[in-house]
Residue, then its C-alpha position, 0 to 999 in steps of 0.5 A: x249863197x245868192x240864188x244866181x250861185x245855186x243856179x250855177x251849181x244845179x247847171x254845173x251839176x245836171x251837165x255832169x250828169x247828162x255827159x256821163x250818161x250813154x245817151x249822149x254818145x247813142x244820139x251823137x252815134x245816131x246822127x253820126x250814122x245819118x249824115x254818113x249815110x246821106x254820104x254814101x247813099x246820094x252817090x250811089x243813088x245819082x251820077x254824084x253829087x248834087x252841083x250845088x252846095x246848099x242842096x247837099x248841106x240841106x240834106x246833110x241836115x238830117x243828123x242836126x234834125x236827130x240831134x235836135x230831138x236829142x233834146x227829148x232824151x235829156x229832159x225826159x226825166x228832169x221833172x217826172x224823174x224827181x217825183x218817179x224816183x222820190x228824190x225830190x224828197x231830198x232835193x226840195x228840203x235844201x234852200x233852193x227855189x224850185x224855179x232855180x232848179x227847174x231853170x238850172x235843168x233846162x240850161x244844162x240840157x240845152x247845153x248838152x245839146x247845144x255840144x251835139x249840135x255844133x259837133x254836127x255842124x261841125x262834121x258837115x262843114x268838114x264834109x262840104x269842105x271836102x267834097x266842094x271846097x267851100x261851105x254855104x254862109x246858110x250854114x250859120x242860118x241853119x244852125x241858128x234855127x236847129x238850136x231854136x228849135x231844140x229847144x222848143x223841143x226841150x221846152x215842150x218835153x218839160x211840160x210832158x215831164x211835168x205832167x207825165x208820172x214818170x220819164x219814160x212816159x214823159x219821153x214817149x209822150x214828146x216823141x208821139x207828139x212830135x213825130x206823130x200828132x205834129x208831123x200828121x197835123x203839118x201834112x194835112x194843112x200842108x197838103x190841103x194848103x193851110x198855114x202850118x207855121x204853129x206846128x212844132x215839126x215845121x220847125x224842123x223842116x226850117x233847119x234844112x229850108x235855110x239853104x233853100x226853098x223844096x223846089x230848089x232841093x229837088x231840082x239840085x237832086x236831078x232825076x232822083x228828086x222827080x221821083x214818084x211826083x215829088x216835084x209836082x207836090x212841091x208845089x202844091x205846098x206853101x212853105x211858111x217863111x222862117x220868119x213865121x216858123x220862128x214865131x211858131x217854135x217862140x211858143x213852144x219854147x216860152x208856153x212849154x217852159x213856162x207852163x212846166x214851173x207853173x204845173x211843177x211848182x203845185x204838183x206834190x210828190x206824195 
């Protein structure tokens, strides 16, 4: 069996696992919940609707957020869970290259999230055809840039997976770094007007930026978008350009991932 077959049987065999699992219907229920919410509540919230289009599909962005980080949850234990759980005595004794299995858990993450995304998008562009007759081209844009973005995320979670002792710690970590120490770095360079391109969460800001600049958003949201200033720190902050927030998620995406081997390969499981 070639080393590209084996490569199939760990995908085929991680994605199985993955589907079986109940946290991949708790994150679909999750962002599920969030786009209904966005729903309900932006009409009761305004006199209806927003007029334009793109500014409800960016708002509508929040359950493909969610289910980018969905990401954290798949890949939590690829790594740490093998040396957690001593499995990796078994698994490392059979004719398969680390690189292959490590290669072979990623793709059947990714893959994972790649089905939560497009069943997102998918409920959104339902949601748009409904209410306004017409989806935005944007969504495809968007959509391309919440699937870089989840798996730059996956990439950074298998480094914590591959440093962490166990999933969960691994999982915890990626989370803090993600939420935490990413969202307080964008904040403070965004507010004291620094580029923040190279920040992780910027990339999640991009999957709703797709359709439209911040100033645009709060202008389509009417009286509800000038609410406790929002409009006037707007704009204050200097949105990177997509072209720049993609090359910030390209080293996350490629230095997490590559990174993760290097530290798996030399790490023992005694």
């Amino acid at each position: 069996m070639s080393e590209f077959d084996k490569l199939g049987v760990v995908i085929r065999y991680e994605f199985l696992k993955h589907i079986r699992r109940a946290r991949l219907y708790i994150i679909l229920g999750i962002a599920l919940v969030a786009e209904a919410l966005v729903l309900i509540l932006i009409p009761a919230l305004t006199d209806g609707y927003p007029e334009s289009v793109k500014v409800m599909a960016g708002l509508l962005t929040v359950g493909a957020s969610l289910a980018a980080l969905g990401a954290v949850f798949f890949a939590g234990d690829a790594i740490a869970g093998e040396y957690e759980g001593k499995t990796g005595f078994l698994l490392f004794t059979n004719p398969v290259k680390r690189e292959t299995l490590w290669v072979g858990k990623y793709l059947a993450g990714f893959i994972a999230v790649a089905l939560l995304m497009i069943f997102t998008y998918f409920i959104q562009a339902i949601a748009l055809l409904i209410i306004y007759q017409q989806v935005p081209v944007e969504i495809f844009q968007s959509f391309g840039i919440a699937m870089f973005y989840a798996a730059a995320t996956l990439s950074t979670t298998f480094l914590f997976s591959a440093i962490s002792k166990g999933s969960m710690g691994a999982t915890i970590m990626t989370l803090v770094f993600v939420w935490v120490i990413c969202g307080i770095l964008e904040s403070v360079l965004a507010f004291t007007g620094n580029p923040y391109w190279f920040v992780l969460s910027a990339g999640g800001d991009a999957i709703a930026t797709a359709y439209g600049s911040l100033e645009q958003f709060l202008a389509g949201l009417g009286g509800l978008g000038s609410l406790g200033g929002a409009d006037q720190m707007a704009t204050m902050f200097k949105m990177p350009t997509l072209g720049m927030v993609s090359w910030g998620m390209a080293i996350y995406f490629v230095g997490g991932f590559v990174a993760s081997i290097f530290l798996a390969k030399r790490r023992q499981l005694a």
